[in-house]
N, C-alpha and C positions, 0 to 999 in steps of 0.2 A: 730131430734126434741128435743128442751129444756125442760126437764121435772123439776119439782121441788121437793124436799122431806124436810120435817119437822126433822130435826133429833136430838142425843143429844151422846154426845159424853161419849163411853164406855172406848176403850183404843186402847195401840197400837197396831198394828199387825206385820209390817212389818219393818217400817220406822219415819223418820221424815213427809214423805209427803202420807203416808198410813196408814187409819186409820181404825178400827175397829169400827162399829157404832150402839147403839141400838136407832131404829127411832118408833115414835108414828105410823104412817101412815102404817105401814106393821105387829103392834102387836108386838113388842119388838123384831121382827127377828132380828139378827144380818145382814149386811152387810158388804161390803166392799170397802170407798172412795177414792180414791186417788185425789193428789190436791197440787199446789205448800204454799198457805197456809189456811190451814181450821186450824178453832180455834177447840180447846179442850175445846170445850162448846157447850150450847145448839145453834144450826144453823137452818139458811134457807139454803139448799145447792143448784144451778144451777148448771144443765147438761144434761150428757145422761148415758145410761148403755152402758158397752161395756164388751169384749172376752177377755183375756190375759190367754198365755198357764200358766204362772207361779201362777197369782196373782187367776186366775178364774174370772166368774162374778165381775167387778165389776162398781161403780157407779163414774163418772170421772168429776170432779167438776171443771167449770168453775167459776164461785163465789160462796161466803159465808158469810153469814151474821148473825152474832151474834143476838140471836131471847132473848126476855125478858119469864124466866117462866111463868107458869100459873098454878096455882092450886100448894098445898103444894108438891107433887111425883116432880113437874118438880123444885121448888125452890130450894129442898135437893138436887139432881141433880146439880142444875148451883152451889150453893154455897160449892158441895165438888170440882167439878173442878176447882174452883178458888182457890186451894190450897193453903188457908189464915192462916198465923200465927198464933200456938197456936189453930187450928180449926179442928181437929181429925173430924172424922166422926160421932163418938158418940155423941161428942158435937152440930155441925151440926145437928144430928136427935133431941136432946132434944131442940136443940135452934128453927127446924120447928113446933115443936108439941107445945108450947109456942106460938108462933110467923109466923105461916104462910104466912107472905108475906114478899118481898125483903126487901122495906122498914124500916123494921125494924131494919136492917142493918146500918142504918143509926143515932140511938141510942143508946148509950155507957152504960146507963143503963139497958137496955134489953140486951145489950152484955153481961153485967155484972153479969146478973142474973144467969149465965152459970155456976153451977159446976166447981172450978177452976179457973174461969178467975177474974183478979183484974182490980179494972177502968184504971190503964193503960195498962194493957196487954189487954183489952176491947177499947181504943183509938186504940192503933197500928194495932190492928183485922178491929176497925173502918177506918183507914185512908188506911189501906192496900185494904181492898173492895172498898173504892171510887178510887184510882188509878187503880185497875183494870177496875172498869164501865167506867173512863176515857178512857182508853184504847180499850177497845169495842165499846163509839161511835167513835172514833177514826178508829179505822178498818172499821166498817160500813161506815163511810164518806170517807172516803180516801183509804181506802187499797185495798178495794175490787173496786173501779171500774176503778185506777190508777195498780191496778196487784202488790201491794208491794209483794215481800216475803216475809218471817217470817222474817230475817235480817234486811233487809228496812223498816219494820212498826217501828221493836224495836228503831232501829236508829232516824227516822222518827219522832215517841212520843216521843223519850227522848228530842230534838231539841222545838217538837212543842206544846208540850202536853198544855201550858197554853197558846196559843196564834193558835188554833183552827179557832178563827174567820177571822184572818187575811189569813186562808190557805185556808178560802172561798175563797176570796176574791182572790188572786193571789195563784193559787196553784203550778207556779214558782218557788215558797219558797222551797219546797220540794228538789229542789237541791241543798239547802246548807246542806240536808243531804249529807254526801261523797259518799255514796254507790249507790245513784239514780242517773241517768242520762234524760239530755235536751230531746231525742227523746222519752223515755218511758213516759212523763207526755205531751211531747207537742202531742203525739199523743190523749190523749186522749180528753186535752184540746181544741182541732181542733173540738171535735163534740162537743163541747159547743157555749154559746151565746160570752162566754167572748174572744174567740179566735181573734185574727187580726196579720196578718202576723209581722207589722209594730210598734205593740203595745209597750209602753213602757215598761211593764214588760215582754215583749216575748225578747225582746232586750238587758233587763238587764240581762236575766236570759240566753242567746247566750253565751253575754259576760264572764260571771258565768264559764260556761261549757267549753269555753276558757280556761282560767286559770286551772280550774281543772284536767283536761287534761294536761296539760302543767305540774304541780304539781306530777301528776302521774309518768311522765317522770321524775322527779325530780329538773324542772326547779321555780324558785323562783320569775321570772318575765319573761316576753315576750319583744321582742324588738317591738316599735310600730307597725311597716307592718306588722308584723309577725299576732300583734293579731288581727288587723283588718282584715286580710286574715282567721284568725281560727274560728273566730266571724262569718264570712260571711258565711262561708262555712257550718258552723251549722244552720244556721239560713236562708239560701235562697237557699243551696246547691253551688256547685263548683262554684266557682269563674273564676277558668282558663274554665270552659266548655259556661258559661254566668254569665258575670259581668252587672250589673242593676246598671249606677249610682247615681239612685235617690233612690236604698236602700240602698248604699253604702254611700251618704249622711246622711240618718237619721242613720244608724250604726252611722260616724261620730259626728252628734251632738249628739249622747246618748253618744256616751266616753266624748265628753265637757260636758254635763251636770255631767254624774259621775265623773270628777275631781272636777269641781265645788263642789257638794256638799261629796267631799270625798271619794264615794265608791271605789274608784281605784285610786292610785298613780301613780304621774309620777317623774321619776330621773334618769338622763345620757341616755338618748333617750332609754327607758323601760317602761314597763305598770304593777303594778303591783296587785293585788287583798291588800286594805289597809291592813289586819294584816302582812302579810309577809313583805310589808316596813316598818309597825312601829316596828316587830321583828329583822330585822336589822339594822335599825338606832336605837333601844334601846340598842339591844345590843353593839354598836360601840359607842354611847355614855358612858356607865356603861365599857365597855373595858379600854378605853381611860381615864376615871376617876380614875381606879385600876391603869395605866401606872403611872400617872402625883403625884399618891400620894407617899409625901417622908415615905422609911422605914428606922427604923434604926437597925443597927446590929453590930455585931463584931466577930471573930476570927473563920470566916464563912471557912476559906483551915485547922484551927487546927482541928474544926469540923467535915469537911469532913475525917481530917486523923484518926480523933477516932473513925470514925462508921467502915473506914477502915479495923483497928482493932480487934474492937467489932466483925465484920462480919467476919473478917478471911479472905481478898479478899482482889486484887490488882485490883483498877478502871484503864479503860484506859481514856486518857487523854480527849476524848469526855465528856466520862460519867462525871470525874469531874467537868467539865464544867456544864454538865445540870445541875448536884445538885448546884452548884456557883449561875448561874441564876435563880433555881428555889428558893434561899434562900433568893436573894438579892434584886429580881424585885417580884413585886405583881399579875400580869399576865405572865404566860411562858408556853411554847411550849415544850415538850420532844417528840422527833418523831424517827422511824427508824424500818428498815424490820426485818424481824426475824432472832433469833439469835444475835441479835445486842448487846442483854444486858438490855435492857427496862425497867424489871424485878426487876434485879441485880440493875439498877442504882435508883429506884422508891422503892425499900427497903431502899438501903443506903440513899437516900436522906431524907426517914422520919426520919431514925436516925439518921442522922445529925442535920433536923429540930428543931428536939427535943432538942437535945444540946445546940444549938444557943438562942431558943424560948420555955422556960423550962414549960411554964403552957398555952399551945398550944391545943386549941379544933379541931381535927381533922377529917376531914370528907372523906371520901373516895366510890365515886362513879361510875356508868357505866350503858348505854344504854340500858343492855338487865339484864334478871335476871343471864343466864350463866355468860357474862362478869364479873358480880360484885362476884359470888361465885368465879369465878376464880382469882378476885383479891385477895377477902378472904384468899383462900388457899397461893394465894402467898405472902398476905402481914401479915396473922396470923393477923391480923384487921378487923374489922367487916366494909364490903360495901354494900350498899343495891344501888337497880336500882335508877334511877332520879326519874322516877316516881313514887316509895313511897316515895320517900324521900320530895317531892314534893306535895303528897297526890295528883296524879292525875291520870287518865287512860289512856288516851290520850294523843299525843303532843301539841293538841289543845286548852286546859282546861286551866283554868288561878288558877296559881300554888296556894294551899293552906294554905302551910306554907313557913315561913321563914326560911331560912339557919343559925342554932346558930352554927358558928365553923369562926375559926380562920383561919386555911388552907384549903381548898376544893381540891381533886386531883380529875380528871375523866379521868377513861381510856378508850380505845378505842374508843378514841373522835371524830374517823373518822366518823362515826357511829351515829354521833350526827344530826337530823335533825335541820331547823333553826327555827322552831318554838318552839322543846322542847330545844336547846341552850339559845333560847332567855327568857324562862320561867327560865331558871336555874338562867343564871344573873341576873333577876328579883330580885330573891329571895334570891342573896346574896349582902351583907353587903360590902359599899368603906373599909371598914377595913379589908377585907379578904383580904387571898394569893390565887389565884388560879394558879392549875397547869396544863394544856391535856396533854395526853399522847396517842400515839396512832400514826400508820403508816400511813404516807399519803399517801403512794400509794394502799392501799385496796378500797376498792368500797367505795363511798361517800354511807348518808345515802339513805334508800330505800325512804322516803318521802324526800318532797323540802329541796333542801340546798347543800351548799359544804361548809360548815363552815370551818374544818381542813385548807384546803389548802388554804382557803381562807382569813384567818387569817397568814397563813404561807407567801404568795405571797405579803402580804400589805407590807412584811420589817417592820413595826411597833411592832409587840411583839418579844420580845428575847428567840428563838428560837435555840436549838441541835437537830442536827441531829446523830446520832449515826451511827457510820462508821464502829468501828473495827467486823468482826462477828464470835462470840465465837465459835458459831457450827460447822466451816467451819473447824474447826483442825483437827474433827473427819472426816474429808470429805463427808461431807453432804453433797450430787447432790441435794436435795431438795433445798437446798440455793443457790448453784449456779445456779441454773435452776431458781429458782425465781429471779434472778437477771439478769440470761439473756432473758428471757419472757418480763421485763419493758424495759429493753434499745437496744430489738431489734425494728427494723425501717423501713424492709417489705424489705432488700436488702439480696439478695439470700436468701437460703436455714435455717430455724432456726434450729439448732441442738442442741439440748438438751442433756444432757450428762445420758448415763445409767446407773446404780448402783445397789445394794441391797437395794438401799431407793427410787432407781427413775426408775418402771419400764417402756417401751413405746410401746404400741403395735397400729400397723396401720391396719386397716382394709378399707376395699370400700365400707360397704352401714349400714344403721342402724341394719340390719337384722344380720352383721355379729358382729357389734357392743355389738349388746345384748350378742349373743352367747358368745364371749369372758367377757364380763364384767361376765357371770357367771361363767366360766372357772374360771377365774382369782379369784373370790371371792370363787369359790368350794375350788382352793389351797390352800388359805393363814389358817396358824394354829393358827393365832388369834380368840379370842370369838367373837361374831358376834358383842358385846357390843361396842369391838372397833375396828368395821370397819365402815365405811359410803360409802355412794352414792352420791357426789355433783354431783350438772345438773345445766346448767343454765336455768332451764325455767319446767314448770310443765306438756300442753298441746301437747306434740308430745308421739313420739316412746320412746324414751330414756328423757321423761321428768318424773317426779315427779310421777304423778297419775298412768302414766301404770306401771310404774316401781314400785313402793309400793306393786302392788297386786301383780306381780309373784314373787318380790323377796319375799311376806310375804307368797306365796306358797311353795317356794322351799325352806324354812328357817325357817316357822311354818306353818309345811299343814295341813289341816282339816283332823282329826282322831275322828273315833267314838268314844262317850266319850269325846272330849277334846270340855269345853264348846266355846259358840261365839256367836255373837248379830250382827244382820245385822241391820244398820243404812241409808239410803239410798242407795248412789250405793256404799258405803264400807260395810267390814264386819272385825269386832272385832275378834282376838282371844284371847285364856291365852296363857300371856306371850308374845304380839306382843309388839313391842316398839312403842310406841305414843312421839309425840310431843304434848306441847298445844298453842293455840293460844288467847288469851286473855291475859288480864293483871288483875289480882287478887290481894288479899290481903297477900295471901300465897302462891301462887303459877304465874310464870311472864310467857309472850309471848316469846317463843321458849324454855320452859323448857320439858325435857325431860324423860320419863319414862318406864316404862314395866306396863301391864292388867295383875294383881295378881289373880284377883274373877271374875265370870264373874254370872250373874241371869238373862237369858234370858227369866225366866216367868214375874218376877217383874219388868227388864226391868231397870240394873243398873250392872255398872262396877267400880271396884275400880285400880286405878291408884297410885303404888310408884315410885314417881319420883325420880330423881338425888339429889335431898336436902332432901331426906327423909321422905318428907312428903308423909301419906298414904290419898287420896283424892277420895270421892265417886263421881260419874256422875251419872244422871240419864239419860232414854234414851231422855228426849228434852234436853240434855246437850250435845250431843255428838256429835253436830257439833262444838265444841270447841276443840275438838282433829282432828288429823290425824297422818295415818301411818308413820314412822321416819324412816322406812329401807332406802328409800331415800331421801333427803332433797336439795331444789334450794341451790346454793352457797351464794346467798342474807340471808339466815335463818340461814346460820352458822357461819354466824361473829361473833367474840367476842367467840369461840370453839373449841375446840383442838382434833383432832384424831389421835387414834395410827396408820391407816390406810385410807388411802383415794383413792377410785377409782374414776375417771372422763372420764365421755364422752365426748367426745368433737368432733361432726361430723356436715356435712352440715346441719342437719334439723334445728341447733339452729341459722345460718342465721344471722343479726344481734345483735344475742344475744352473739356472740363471741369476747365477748369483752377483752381487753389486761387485763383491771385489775379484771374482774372476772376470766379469769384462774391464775392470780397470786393470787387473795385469795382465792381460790379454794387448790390451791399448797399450799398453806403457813398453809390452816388447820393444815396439817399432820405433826404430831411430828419423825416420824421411818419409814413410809412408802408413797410414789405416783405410784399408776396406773393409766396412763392416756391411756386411749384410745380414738385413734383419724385419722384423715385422712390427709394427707398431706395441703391438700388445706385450711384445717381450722385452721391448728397449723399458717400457712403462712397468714392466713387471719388478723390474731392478729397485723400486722405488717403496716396493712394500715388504713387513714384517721379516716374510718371506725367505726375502732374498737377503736377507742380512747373517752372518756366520756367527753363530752361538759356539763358545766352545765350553766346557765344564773343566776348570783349572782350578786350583788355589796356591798357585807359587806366588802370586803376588801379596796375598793374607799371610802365607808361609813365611815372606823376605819382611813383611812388615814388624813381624811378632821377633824373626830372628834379631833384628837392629834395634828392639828396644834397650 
């Protein structure tokens, strides 16, 4: 039976989704709620009580609804959890004893009046509280009876927060947040008045869910049948089990009508969602206009032979080349697998640049925050990710600033999705040089796009590939095994060669799998700093999430005295290695660190990461992290290990793909342990395993340079 309780929120207990509550209706007893998202405010809670051996009594909340105070005891209440800038507690209490109602809030000279506060630090007090009330009727309307998590609301409001009325109206909309899906809103919309199978925003929003989908996979457009099959099958169920052709009809006229008024593109028999066509036909246009512009120069091979010098280093004959073309054409390509030189030749070539082009504004960037320290380190030049460089957080966002530099280089350009590709050329200048750099054969990016090769495939930009490979003198099996993993073809047997850099152990089931991955990692006498875990995929046996928690057992196990904060279903130690997942102003998505401090009363960890920055979390921050003992192979592009272990057995299915175990191999600088099963090393070898992606920038850049 649904019981209701009046409550107001005291603090954490347990988690992100368990809370610790002091409620009116029980005389301030403490309880305890669990719930996927109750606010950290005063609530109406819906539910029931229930048993758990661990948590005890507690109260299991099916909805939550942000409730307005009443009386001054509940006002100080909701306005210290709105943990508002510049609003300490103490202030809060002289500001209720003053000022006893909400409202008040809403006057910058009553803020004002506040010990310490100035009329602007009394605006930003002020506009910070009306964004959170925004926020709150926003949960009440939408989140609670649509089921958002705390993820999804955030997403959710950031998208919709000023246009509310129209999410009356069509609550569809919702899905152009990324993180919500067609069946979570269409189910709920189905018990309302507005629902109709056929509707045209039930249809648009099919179609939506189509593409997004498709995007996920990493695909940029859909081939026509394809989407009207994807569409169907969302929106009326299987199509191969009953095809309806008079719903199949009105699909049809909603994709005429969304060509018509633009919401969806069509080109080379493809459908595509319109930003992703206008992001590669801009960028094939702004390509093709860098191609067509004359540069001028001169004594571009004596140049290359003084950095020669400068450097102490003999180029081989590739590399001269890339710096030639990167000095001579205003768009260019440097590509090649490891050990090639990439490096070596992206040093020389800035000093050469420089030679040539003596008062040269220079910019130097990369995809993730690792990637660009790494070029840092390598090029003794300062690189920052796109996305500061950019002023964005997303690939989505439409870029902030302009690019002031002369030469732009971006490395691991493989890595590059095509909507933050296309924000990049946006924002640079027909007078720039740009340069990519980066292996084409590693994983395209994780969102839509195959830019690299697709750019490489058009024949239109002047493109090296780097052949000679350096490392191979020292008889690296790591290189020659990455190079027989790409150009094997699924005929007979792949052998991989063994070594003290490339060790192979074959086992028969995931259970034996584990066992040895721990073996293997108990041996090695490197610091655990620099070993890793690639996986391809997070959800199995040997995926990500199981593997984090015993390897964070058997590597830092809970010892009385050593602190830790449990966070949903993780738990924190000191000293455990975090990844983060966000994109900051200080800190980027896949940046990695060690738990220095841990306060599991006050409910906050302090994180030094690999750039040295020291960075507080509080506990509603700490879904922003996760454990780094093991990481997908998608997360570790653009990152270098002294050791790498990989699994590689049946359960990852077709996640065994040819060029995730090559850039899974290619991490490791001095070591590979793979472990694997016969039939999945051989699986890499067919159709299968090979990455399709559905592009046309390269047709696009051809058409644009005639």
């Amino acid at each position: 039976m649904t019981k209701q309780i009046d409550s107001t929120f005291y603090g954490w207990k347990f988690s992100s989704e368990v809370y610790q509550i002091a409620t009116e209706v029980t005389n301030n007893n403490f309880f305890t709620a669990k719930g996927q998202n109750i606010p950290s405010q005063l609530s109406t809670l819906c539910g029931d009580w229930k048993e758990d051996a661990h948590y005890g009594k507690y109260f299991e909340v099916a909805s939550a609804k942000i409730r307005l105070p009443q009386g001054a005891d509940e006002v100080r209440a909701f306005l210290m959890n709105m943990k508002l800038p510049n609003m300490k507690d103490k202030r809060i209490s002289e500001f209720v004893r003053k000022f006893p109602c909400l409202s008040a809030m809403e006057d910058v000279k009553k803020i004002a009046s506040i010990r310490g506060i100035t009329l602007d630090k009394a605006e930003g007090i002020k506009n910070a509280y009306l964004n959170k009330m925004e926020r709150y009727k926003f949960h009440n309307a939408f989140s609670c009876y649509f089921e958002l998590s705390k993820k999804q609301e955030k997403e959710a409001f950031k998208r919709f927060s000023g246009n509310v009325e129209s999410l009356s109206k069509n609550p569809y909309l919702l899905l152009w947040a990324d993180s919500i899906n067609f069946r979570q809103i269409d189910e709920k919309v189905k018990k309302t008045s507005i629902w109709q199978e056929d509707s045209p925003i039930r249809i648009t929003a099919g179609l939506h869910q189509a593409f997004k989908n498709a995007e996920r996979q990493g695909q940029v457009c859909l081939q026509k049948q394809t989407s009207l099959k994807k569409s169907y099958d969302i929106l009326f169920g299987s199509h191969k089990k009953s095809l309806n052709m008079q719903k199949l009809d009105t699909l049809k006229n909603k994709v005429r009508e969304s060509l018509l008024e633009e919401e969806i593109a069509e080109y080379n028999g493809f459908f595509y969602r319109k930003d992703l066509y206008e992001a590669e036909k801009k960028s094939a246009i702004k390509i093709a206009a860098l191609l067509r512009r004359q540069k001028t120069f001169c004594n571009v091979k004596e140049s290359i032979r003084e950095a020669e010098k400068e450097k102490k280093i003999s180029l081989a004959p590739s590399q001269k080349e890339a710096i030639k073309k990167g000095i001579e054409n205003n768009f260019s390509i440097i590509t090649g697998g490891p050990g090639t030189g990439k490096t070596t030749t992206l040093n020389t070539l800035l000093c050469a640049y420089l030679k040539v082009f003596t008062q040269t504004k220079i910019c130097l960037c990369a995809p993730t925050g690792r990637a660009s320290r790494r070029m840092t380190e390598n090029t003794k030049m300062d690189a920052r990710t796109i996305h500061s460089l950019l002023g964005i957080h997303s690939d989505y966002e439409e870029p902030q600033n302009k690019i002031d530099a002369d030469l732009v280089v971006v490395d691991e350009a493989s890595m590059c999705s095509q909507m933050l590709f296309a924000s990049l050329m946006s924002a640079i200048s027909v007078n720039t040089t740009v340069i990519l750099v980066g292996d084409k054969n590693q994983l395209p990016s994780v969102s839509a796009g195959n830019v690299l090769e697709e750019l490489i495939l058009s024949g239109t930009v002047p493109t090296t590939t780097l052949t000679v490979t350096f490392r191979q003198k020292e008889g690296s099996a790591i290189i020659s095994n990455a190079s027989k993993i790409l150009e094997y073809k699924g005929k007979g047997e792949l052998r991989l060669d063994e070594a003290s850099d490339f060790a192979i152990r074959f086992v028969e089931s995931e259970e034996e799998g584990m066992s040895v991955l721990f073996e293997e990692l108990s041996k090695s006498k490197v610091s655990f700093d620099n070993r890793q875990v690639l996986t391809p995929m997070k959800k199995v046996q040997l995926g990500t999430q199981n593997l984090n928690g015993r390897l964070q057992n058997a590597f830092n196990p809970s010892k009385a005295g050593k602190p830790e904060i449990r966070y949903g279903k993780s738990t924190f130690r000191l000293g455990d290695r975090v990844i983060y997942l966000n994109n900051d102003k200080d800190v980027s998505n896949g940046d990695m660190g060690v738990i220095t401090q841990i306060n599991d009363a006050q409910g906050f960890i302090f994180v030094k990461f690999s750039t040295k920055i020291l960075r507080k979390f509080e506990r509603h921050e700490l879904d922003a992290l996760t454990l780094a003992y093991a990481m997908t192979v998608h997360k570790s592009q653009g990152s270098e290990f002294s050791e790498v272990y990989i699994p590689w057995t049946k359960e990852f299915k077709g996640m065994r793909l040819k060029r995730l175990l090559y850039t899974a191999v290619t991490r490791a600088t001095k070591k590979v342990v793979l472990i694997c099963d016969k039939e999945s090393l051989s699986y890499i070898g067919t159709p299968s395993a090979e990455i399709v992606r559905f592009s046309n920038l390269g047709k696009l850049l051809k058409e644009a340079t005639r």
